[in-house]
C-alpha positions, -999 to +999 in steps of 0.1 A: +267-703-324+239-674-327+265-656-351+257-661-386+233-680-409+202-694-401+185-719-373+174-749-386+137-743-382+140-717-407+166-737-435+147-724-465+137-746-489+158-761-516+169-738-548+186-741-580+224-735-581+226-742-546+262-759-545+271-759-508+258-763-471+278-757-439+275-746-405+308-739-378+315-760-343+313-742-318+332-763-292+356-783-316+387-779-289+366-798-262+362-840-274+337-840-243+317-813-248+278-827-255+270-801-278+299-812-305+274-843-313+241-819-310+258-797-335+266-829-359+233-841-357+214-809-365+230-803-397+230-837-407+192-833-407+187-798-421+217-808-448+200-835-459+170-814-473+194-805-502+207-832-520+235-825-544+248-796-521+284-806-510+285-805-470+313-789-447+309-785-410+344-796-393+368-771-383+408-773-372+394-789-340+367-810-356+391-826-380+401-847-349+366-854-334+360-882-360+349-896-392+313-888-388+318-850-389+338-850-421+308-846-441+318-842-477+349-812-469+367-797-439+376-765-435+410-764-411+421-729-404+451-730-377+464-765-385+474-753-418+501-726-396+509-757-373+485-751-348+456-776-330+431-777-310+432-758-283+453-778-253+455-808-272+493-810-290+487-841-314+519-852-331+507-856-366+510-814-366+540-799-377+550-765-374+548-746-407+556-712-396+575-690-382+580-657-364+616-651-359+637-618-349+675-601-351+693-594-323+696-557-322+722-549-293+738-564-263+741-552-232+759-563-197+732-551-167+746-552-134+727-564-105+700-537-093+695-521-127+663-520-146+651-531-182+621-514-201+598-490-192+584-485-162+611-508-147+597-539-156+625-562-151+649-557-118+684-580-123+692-595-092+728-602-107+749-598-134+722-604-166+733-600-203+702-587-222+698-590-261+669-560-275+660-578-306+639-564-335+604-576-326+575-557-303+542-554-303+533-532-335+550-566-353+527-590-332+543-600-303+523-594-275+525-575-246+511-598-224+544-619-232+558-597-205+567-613-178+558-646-191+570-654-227+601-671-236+618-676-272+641-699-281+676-689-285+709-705-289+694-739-282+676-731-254+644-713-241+654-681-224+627-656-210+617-623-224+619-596-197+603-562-190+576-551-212+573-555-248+578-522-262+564-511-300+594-522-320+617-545-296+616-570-264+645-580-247+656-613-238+680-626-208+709-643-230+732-649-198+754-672-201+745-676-239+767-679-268+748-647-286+755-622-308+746-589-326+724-603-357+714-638-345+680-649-343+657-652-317+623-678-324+591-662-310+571-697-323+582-723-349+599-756-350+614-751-315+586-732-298+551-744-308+527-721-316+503-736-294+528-728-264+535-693-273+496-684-271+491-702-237+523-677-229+510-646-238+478-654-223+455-658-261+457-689-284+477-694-311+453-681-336+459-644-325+487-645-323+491-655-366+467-629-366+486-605-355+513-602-374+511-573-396+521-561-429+554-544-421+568-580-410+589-595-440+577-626-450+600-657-464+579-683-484+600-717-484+589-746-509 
């Protein structure tokens, strides 16, 4: 990757207490990428110049690229927060967090009016809009606006006009919803995975970015 450590031709040599050797993949989220196997091969010969040394080289995405780039330990980052390799769902990942918000306030918009700043939603008919307590200085994204959707009342409802610091507002029409339900930004019924290609990142920015001022629940 050119971003930390050393290249092979200058491993030094073997030293005592010396405990572990690992390197990083740098295209784990592509199976048919050439250099995944160039990568494998090159440590297995530099590792093997220090015998005793436990070995980790696979990441989240490398977990699923096979036995032979186990090594002796794995290091998966965003599989442990439900998340895979980037554009490849695999069903043996289960969502283990999640981002969830109150609704704050609803309101009836009628055809014509305008939601957030700058006018960044027009209704072209009778919308009912829930603000709810989540914006971008929690995490959410602003380039969720126009495109992200949460999941509400059973079903996946748009978020609409811009993100603003401390809410985002959703189009409930027609929805059973009310003052103090919750809305799901990502979790069991909007992957993580989805969420990212939404708001235009990947899933691990998005964990990322939620800061300290969001409470946390710790289940189990």
């Amino acid at each position: 990757m050119n971003r930390l450590g050393f290249r092979t031709e200058a491993a030094p040599e073997p030293f005592e207490g010396l405990e572990l050797v690992l390197s990083h993949l740098a295209c784990a989220d592509d199976p048919a990428e050439p250099m995944n196997a160039r990568q494998r091969d090159a440590f297995a010969a530099v590792s093997a110049r220090y015998p005793g040394a436990l070995r980790s080289f696979a990441n989240s995405g490398g977990v699923f690229l096979g036995a032979d780039y186990a090594f002796d330990a794995t290091r998966p980052g965003i599989c442990l927060y439900g998340g895979g390799p980037e554009g490849r769902p695999d069903a043996r990942i289960r969502p283990v967090a999640t981002l969830a918000a109150e609704v704050l306030q609803l309101h009836e918009v009628p055809a014509g009016e305008t939601v957030g700043y700058s006018r960044g939603f027009t209704a072209t008919g009778p919308t009912r809009i829930a603000t709810c307590a989540a914006g971008y200085a929690d995490g959410v994204m602003r380039s969720y606006s126009p495109r992200g959707q949460v999941f509400v009342a059973g079903e996946m409802r748009p978020i609409v006009g811009r993100v603003s610091m401390d809410a985002c507002a959703v189009d409930v029409t027609g929805l059973d919803v009310a003052v103090g339900d919750r809305i799901e930004l990502f979790g069991a019924n909007r992957m993580l995975d989805d969420a990212g290609t939404a708001a235009g990142t990947i899933g691990y920015e998005l964990i990322s970015a939620i800061n300290a001022r969001v409470p946390r629940v710790y289940i189990g």
